[in-house]
N, C-alpha and C positions, 0 to 999 in steps of 0.2 A: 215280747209283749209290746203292745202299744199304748198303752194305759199305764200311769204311773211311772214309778223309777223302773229303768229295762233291766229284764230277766233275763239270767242268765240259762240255757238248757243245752242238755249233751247229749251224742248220742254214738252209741257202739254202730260196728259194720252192719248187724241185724238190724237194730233201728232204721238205719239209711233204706235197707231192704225193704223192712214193713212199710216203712212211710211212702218208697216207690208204688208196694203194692194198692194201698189203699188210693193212692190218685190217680192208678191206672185206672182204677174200679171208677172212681168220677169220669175220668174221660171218655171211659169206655159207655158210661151211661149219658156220657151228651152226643154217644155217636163217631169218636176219633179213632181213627185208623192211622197207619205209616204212611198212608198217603197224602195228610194231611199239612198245615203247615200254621203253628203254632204262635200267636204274637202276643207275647208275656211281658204284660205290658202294670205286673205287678213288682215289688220294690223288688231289689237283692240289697248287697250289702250286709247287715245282721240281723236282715226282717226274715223273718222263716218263709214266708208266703211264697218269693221268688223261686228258691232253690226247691221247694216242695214241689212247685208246677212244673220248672225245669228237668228236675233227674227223673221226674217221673215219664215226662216225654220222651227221652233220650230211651229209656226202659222201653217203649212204645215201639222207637226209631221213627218218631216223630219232627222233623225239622224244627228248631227255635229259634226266633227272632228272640234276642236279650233286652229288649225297647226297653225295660224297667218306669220309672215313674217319670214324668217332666216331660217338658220338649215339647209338647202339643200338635203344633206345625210339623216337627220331623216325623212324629208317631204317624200323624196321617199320610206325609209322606211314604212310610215303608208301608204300610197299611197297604197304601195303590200298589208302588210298585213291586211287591215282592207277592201281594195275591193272597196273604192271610187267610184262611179260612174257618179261624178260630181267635178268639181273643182273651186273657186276662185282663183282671182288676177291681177294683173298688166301683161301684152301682153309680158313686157318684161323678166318678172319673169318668166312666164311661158316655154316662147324661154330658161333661163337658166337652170331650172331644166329638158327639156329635153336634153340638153347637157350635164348636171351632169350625167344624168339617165344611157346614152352611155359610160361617160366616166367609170362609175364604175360599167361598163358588164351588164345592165337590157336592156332586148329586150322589149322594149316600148310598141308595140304589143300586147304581151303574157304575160307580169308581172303583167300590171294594166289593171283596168275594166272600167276607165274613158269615157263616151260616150258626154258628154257636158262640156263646160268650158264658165262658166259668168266674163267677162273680162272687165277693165274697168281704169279709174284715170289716164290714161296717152293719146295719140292719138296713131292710129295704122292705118299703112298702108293697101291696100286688100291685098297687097303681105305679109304682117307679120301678117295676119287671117290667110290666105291660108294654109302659111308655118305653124303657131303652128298646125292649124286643120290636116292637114295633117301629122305632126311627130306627134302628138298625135292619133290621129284616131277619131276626136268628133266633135262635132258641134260647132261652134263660136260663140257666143251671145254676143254682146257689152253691156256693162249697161253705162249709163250714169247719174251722178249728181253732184251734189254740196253741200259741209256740208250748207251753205245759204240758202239754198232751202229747203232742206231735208235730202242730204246725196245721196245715192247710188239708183234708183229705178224711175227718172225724165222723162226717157227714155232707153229705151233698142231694139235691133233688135229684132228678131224670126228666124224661120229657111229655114224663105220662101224670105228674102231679107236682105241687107246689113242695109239698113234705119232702122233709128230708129224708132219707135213710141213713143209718145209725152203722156203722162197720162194726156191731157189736161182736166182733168173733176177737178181736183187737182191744175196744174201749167199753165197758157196761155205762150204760147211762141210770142214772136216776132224777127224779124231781122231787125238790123238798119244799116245806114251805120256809119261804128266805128268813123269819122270824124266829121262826118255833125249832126247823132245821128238820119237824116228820112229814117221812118219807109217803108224799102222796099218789093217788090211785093214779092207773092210766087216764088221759083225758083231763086232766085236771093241769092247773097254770100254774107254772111257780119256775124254781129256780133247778138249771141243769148243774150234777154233778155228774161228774165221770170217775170211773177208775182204769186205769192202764191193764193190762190182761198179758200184754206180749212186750214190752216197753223193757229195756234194759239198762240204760244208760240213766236213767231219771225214772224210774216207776214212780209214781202217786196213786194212793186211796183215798177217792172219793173228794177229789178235789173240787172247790167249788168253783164254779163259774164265770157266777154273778148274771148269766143271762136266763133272761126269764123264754120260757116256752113248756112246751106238755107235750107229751110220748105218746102214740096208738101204735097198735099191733095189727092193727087190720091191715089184709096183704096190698099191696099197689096193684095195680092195673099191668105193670113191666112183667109181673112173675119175682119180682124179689120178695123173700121173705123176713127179711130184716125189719127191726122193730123202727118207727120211723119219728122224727119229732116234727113240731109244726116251725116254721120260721120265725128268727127270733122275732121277739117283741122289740124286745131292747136288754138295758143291764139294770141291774137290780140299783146301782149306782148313779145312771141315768135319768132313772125317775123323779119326776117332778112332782112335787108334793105343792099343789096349791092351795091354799084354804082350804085344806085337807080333803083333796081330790087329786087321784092317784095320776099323772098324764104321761105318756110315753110319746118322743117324738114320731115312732112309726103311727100313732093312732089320727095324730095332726098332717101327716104327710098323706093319710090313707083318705081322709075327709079333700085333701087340695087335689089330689089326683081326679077327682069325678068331678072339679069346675071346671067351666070353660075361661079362657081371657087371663089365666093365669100358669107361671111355669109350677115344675115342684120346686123347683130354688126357693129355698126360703131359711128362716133364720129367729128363733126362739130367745126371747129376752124377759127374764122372771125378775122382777124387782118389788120392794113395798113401797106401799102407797099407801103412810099412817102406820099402823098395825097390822094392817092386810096385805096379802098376796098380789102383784097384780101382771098380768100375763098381757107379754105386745108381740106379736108374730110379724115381722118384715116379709111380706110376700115378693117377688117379679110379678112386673105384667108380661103377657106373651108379648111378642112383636108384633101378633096379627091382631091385638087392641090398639085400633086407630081413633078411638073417639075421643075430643075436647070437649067432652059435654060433662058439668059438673056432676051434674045428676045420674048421669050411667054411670060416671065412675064411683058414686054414694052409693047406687041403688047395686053394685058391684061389692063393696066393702061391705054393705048390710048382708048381703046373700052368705060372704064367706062367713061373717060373723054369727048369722045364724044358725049355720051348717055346723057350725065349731060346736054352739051352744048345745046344739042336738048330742051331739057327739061325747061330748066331752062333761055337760053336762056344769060348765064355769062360762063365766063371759070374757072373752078374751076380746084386748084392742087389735086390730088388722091396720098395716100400714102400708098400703101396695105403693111398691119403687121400681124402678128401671128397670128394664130389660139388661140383665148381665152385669147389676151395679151391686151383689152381695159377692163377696170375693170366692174365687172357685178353690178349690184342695186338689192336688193333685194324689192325695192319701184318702184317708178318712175327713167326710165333712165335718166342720165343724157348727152343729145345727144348735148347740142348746148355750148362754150366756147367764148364767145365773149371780145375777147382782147383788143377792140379797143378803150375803156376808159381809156387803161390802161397807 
């Protein structure tokens, strides 16, 4: 796990098997062949993510680069010279090392051969798909799992929608409501539980989540028939409760994705003010905001602030800072700072 004190999970020689099979099934939906050549560029060590993406390649006879997390400059390095054309990692990792790529002169475009990126362990807005897919030039594939479950491989998109598809032959999905714990209709938002179907070494029934999202059955555009979830929101744990207004940082990140003059780098700080709630969001400016004019950069902060309001339905403070001056994760971002225990 990544949350909390680390989990410990096991798994018999079947398990190792299934869990190949179902990340063949991802890879095989963002288009990888034996041809291909793989830069796994998420943890190992006793993160499940790594070895999930790895043994399932090798299953393929897919080539792996073992890059794992860190290093930025040497990632991009192998990235050129070995000709990638596939990548691992966290959404956010990925957003950094295209801004490494820039800052140290590599034309994005023309240095790598990357055409797909399997993405996954954190929540991502459709605006921070968008934006890696597009500074990158490749397709998006969300993965989703749980070391509890399995690890990396539970569900993943394809290239014909955002949803995920569910390996339901493997894991049953359901949504409850996070309070009450009944089990609600398809199409409906609440919290994913699963139960294991084929899992040996660690079966679980109906374990909970904590991440919010909602099930359809209507079939994909691919031809798969698998029941499919929408991407997360976020965790049920996550949620920010501001003067009793419910906020997920995917919902804040999905409002900053459609400005202009701003990155999605940003960084969540909930504190009181008196008795009250009160919400500051640390945004970046893009580098291609050149203006010293007080007033574009006011008449800038009013726009996000009222875009926020729209949204979210609270007034939040906007504090637009530097370019590249909120510290990067080379794992999971760390977007939410909640002060108000304190």
């Amino acid at each position: 796990g990544t949350t909390g004190k680390p989990t410990v999970v096991g798994y018999t020689e079947h398990d190792m098997d299934i869990w190949a099979e179902v990340m063949g099934r991802v890879f095989t939906m963002g288009g990888l062949t034996c041809k291909d050549l793989l830069h796994n560029a998420t943890g190992y060590g006793l993160f499940t993510g790594g070895l999930g993406f790895h043994s399932a390649a090798e299953r393929m006879k897919i080539a792996v680069i073992p890059s794992s997390t860190g290093f930025t400059s040497r990632q991009l390095l192998l990235l050129r010279d070995f000709g990638a054309t596939a990548i691992t990692g966290t959404p956010s990792f990925a957003l950094h090392l295209a801004e490494k790529a820039k800052a140290e002169g590599y034309d994005i475009k023309k240095d790598f051969k990357l055409k797909v990126g399997f993405f996954g362990a954190e929540p991502a807005s459709e605006g921070l798909k968008n934006e890696i897919a597009n500074i990158w030039g490749i397709d998006y594939i969300e993965v989703y799992g749980l070391s509890e479950i399995i690890g990396p491989g539970v569900a993943s998109s394809c290239k014909h929608s955002h949803l995920l598809h569910v390996n339901e032959d493997h894991f049953y999905p359901e949504i409850i409501d996070p309070k009450t714990g009944e089990v609600l209709e398809d199409g409906e938002r609440g919290e994913l539980v699963v139960t294991t179907l084929t899992k040996q070494g660690l079966p679980i029934i109906r374990y909970r989540t904590g991440d919010i999202t909602s099930i359809t059955r209507v079939p994909c555009r691919c031809g798969r028939t698998l029941c499919r979830i929408e991407s997360i929101v976020g965790r049920s744990d996550d949620m920010l409760v501001i003067n009793g207004v419910n906020v997920f940082p995917s919902q804040i990140e999905h409002v900053l994705s459609k400005i202009d003059d701003i990155t999605i780098n940003y960084q969540i700080i909930a504190q009181k003010k008196g008795y009250l709630d009160k919400l500051e969001i640390d945004i970046e400016l893009s580098e291609n905001f050149m203006s010293d004019d007080v007033n574009e950069f006011n008449q800038l902060k009013k726009k996000i602030e009222h875009e926020l309001l729209n949204a979210l339905y609270i007034n939040v403070d906007v504090k637009l800072v530097a370019p590249r001056s909120i510290q990067r994760s080379e794992g999971k971002a760390i977007r939410v700072i909640d002060k108000r225990a304190n």
